[in-house]
N, C-alpha and C positions, 0 to 999 in steps of 0.2 A: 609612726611606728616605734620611736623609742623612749613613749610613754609607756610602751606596754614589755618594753624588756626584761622591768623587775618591778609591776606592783606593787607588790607588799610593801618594799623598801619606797616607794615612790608616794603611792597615796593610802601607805598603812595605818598611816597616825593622823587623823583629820582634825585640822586645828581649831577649834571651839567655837569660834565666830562659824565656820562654816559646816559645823553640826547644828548651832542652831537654825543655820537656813535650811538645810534639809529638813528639819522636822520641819517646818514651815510646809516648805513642798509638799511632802510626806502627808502633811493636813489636810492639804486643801487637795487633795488627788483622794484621800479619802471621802470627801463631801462631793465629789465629782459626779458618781452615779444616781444620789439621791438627787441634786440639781435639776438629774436629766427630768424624775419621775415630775417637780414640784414648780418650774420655772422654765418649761420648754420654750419659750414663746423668749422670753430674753436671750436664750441660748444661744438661739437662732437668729438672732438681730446683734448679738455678739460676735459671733460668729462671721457672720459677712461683713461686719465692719472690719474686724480682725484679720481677714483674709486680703482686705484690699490695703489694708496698714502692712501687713507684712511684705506685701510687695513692692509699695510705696520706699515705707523707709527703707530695706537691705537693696535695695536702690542707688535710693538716695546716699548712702555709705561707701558706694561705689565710686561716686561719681556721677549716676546717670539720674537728669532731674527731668523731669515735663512741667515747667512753670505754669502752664494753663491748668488749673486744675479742675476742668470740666471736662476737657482734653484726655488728661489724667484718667478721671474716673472711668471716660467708655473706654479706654485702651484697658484700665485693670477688668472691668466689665465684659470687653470680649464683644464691643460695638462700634467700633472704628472701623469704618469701612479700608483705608488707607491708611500707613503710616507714616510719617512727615519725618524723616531723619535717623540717627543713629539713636539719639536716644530713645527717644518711644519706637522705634525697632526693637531694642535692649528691653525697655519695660513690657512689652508684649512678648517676648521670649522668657523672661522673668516670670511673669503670670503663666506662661506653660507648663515654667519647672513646680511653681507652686500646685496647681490643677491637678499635674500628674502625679507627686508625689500625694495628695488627698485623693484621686481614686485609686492611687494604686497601694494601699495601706497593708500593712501586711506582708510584702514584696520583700524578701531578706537582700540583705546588704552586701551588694557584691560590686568589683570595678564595673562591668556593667552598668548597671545602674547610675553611679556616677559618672559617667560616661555621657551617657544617653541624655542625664540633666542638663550637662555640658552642650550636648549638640541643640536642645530641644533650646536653650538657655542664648545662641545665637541664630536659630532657623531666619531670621529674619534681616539676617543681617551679611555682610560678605563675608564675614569672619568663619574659615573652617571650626565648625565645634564639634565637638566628641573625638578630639585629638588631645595627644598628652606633647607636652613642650618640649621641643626639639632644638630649641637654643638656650643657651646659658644666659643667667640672669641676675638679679640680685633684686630684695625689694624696697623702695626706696620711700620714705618719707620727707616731713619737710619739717625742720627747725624752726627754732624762734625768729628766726630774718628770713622765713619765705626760704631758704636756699633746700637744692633737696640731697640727700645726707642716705646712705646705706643704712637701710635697718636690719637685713638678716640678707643669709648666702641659702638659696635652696638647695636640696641635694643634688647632684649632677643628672644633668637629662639621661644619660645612660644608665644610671640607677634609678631611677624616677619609676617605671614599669613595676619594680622589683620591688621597691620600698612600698609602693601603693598597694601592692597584690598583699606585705605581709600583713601592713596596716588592719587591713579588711579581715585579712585571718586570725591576726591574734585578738582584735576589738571583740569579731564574734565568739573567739572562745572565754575571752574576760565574761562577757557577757552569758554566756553557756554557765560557765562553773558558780556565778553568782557570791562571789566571795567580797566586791567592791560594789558601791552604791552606783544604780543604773544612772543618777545625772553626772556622776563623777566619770563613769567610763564614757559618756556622750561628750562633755568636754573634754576631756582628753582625747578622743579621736577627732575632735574637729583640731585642737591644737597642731598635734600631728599632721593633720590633712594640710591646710594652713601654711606647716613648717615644708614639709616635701613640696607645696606649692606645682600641684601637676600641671595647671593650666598657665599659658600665655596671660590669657586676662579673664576673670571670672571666677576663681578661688574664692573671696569672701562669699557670693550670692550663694556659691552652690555649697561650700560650708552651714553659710545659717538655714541654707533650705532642708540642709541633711539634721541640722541641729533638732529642726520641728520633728523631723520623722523616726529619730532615734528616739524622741520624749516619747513621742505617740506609745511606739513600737514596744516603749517599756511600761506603757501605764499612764504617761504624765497627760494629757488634753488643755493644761490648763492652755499652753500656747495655743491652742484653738479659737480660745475666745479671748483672750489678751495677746496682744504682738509684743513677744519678747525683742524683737527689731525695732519698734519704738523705743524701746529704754537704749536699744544699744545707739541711736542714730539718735537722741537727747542726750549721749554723752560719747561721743564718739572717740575725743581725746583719750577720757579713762577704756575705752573699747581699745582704742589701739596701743593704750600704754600695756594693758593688762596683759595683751598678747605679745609683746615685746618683750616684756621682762619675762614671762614663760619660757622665751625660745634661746635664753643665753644658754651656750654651752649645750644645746641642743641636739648636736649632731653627735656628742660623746655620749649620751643620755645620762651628764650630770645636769639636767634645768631642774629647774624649780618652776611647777607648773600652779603652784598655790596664788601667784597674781591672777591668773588668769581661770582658776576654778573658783577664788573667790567672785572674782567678777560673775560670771556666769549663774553662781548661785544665789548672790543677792537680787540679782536682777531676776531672776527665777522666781526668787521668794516674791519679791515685789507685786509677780505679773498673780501668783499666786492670794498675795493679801489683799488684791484690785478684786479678783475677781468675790471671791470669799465677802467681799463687802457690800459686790453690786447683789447676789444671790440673795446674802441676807437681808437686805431691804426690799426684795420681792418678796421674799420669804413672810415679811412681815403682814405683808399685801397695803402698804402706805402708798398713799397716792403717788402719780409721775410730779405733781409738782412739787409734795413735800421733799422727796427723794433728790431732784434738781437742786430744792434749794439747801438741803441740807451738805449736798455734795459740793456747791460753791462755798458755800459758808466755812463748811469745816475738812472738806478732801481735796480741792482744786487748789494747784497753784495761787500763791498770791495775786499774782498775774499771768492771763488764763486767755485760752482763745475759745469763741463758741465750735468749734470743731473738737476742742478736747471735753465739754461739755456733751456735747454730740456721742463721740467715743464709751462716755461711762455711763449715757443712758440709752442705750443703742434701740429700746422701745417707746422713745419720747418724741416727740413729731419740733419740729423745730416752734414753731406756733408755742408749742407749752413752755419750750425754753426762754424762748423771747419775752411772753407771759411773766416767767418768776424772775427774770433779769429786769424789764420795766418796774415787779412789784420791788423790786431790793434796790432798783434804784432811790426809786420815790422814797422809800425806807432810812435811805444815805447811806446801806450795808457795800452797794460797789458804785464803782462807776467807769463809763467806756471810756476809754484809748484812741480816738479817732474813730473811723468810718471804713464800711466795706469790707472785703475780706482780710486783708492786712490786722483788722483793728482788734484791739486786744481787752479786756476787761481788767480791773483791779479791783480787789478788798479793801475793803476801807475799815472793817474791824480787827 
């Protein structure tokens, strides 16, 4: 809420690194619809990879892991017949909030709502959800010696109701008058949200789930087919520094919320310049193996797993991947890291 006390004064003057990420955004949300008419078929195999990423990793940020990752997969899939614990209870409630907020598009933004993610977010679990936190708390991190160390003071449970209802009200009239850029007011209300801390346990998941549905809601898709929760959950450090340094002096609404919108928008741009790259190389209509091999060679990590290979060609059958990873071996361009799913690949140019 006290992002949005004085705008103008707060994100009036947008510091340059993160104007150019917006025009980045900006870009690639313009080539979004043409994509749809010219590359449906990747879209769509983007798309359900992306869906099961985003669940995965804001997850996994949590805390809540399913090391089986077959396991994994039917529970994000919605094929488990049984749940086996708290965590894939938590992952299977996690894919509800996801599911619902994609059929329910469109749905304006109220506590409600967040609410409801909240309840939908532990249905499987013992934990009441779609309650707001009725004990005091603080939220804690952990230091360079493992010890764990206060990071911020949420606002008091007896204002917690009242700070969330204005949140919600003033976000949508930022968002009404159109005066501040729509990824700029999505970030800032997730800070916010974050900073009030309504829930016991479940604040990050149903933040970055609100985070997909505010882009949507203004235009942006690109988090449709790229999981901006991968990038947060590859650096999860800079994730939670960024939000850390946003919320000093929070409660006075003197922070400084530019750690934490830079973050947001580079990693925006990122999911933006991913996709922008895979499109145009169907675009070009080059084969799936040249595309493979040129996305190891020159866009994959140094050291690379076939799962993130998997991710950026989400129309390529594993067979063709395995195909131009034996051809690059023999070639001397990579070579594997061990065996099995653990095993990782390297560049060798």
């Amino acid at each position: 809420m006290q992002s949005f006390v004085d705008l103008d004064r707060l994100v009036g003057s947008v510091p340059s690194g993160v104007v150019t990420g917006l025009r980045t955004i900006d870009t690639g949300r313009g080539g979004e619809a043409l994509d749809h008419g010219v590359v449906p078929t990747l879209l769509a195999g983007l798309a359900e990879r992306a869906r099961a990423a985003r669940i995965e990793a804001s997850s996994a940020l949590d805390g809540v892991v399913v090391d089986d990752t077959a396991r994994a997969a039917r529970i994000i899939a919605g094929r488990a017949e049984r749940l086996r614990g708290r965590d894939e209870q938590e992952l299977a409630g996690y894919r509800a909030v996801v599911d619902h907020l994609d059929e329910e598009q469109g749905r304006p933004l109220d506590v409600d709502l967040v609410l409801h993610l909240h309840r939908l977010l532990f249905q499987h679990t013992t934990t009441p959800g779609g309650r707001l936190r009725q004990v005091e708390n603080v939220v804690v991190g952990q230091a360079s010696d493992a010890a764990r160390v206060k990071r911020f003071t949420p606002v008091p449970v007896a204002a917690t109701p009242a700070y969330l209802d204005e949140l919600v009200a003033r976000y949508r009239r930022a968002q009404d008058a159109g005066r501040h850029h729509p990824v700029l007011l999505a970030g800032l209300f997730v800070l916010d949200l974050l900073a009030i801390h309504p829930f016991v346990d479940g604040n990050g998941r149903i933040a970055r789930a609100l985070t997909n549905a505010l882009l949507l809601d203004a235009g942006y898709g690109v988090t449709r087919y790229v999981a901006l929760e991968t990038t947060m959950a590859d650096s999860p450090e800079a994730y939670a520094a960024a939000l850390l340094d946003a919320t000093h002096d929070w409660h006075v609404a003197r922070h400084d919320p530019w750690p934490w919108l830079r973050y947001v928008v580079h990693a925006l741009a990122g999911c933006s310049t991913q996709l922008a790259t895979l499109t145009a190389n169907a675009r070009r209509g080059r084969s799936k193996q040249d595309r493979v091999r040129d996305h190891v060679l020159h866009d994959a990590r140094a050291t690379f797993r076939i799962s993130e290979i998997r991710a950026a060609s989400p129309d390529v059958s594993d067979q063709t991947i395995h195909l131009v990873l034996a051809q690059l071996k023999a070639e001397g361009l990579v070579a594997p890291d061990g065996v099995g799913r653990a095993a990782t690949w390297s560049r060798l140019t």
